[in-house]
N, C-alpha and C positions, 0 to 999 in steps of 0.2 A: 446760568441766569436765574434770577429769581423769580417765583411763581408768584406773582401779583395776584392772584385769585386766593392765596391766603391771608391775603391783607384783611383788615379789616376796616369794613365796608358798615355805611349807615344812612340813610335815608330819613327826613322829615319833612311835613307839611310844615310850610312857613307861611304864616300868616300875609307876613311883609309883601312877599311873591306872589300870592297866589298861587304857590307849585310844591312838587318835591325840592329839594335840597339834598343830594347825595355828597358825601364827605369822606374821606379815608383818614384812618389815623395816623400810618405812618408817613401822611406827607400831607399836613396839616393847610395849607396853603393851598390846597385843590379843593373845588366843588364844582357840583352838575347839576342846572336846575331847568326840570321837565315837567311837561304835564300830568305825567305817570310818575308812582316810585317805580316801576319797573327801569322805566326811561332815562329814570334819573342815575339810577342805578348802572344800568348799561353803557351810558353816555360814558359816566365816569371810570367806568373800567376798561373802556376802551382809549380813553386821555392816559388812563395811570399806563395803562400796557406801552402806551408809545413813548412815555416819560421817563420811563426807567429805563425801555431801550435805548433811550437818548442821552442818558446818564451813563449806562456802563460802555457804551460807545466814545464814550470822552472821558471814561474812566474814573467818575465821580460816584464819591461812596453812595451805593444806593442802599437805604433801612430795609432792614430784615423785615418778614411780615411779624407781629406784633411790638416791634420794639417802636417808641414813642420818642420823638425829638427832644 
């Protein structure tokens, strides 16, 4: 399985929200948005963790950490 904690991970203040905004790159279509970047941060890596299990559980290619869609 792949280790999701090498992904890479990003966080920003958005105006729009009033929050973080946490993003991953290798799977462009997810965000986390919390009161904290911590939060936002964690939220999101706990969605990605159960995403990718959900994915090689059904056998769908899951992205390598750095590689970009």
């Amino acid at each position: 399985m792949i280790d999701t904690d090498q992904y890479t991970y990003r966080a920003e203040w958005s105006m729009e929200d009033l929050a973080w905004v946490a993003t991953v790159a290798e799977l462009p279509s997810m965000s986390w948005i919390a009161q904290t970047k911590q939060a936002a941060l964690a939220g999101l890596a706990h969605l990605v963790k159960a995403t990718v299990a959900q994915m090689a559980a059904s056998r769908e290619p899951v992205p390598a950490p750095g590689a970009s869609p």
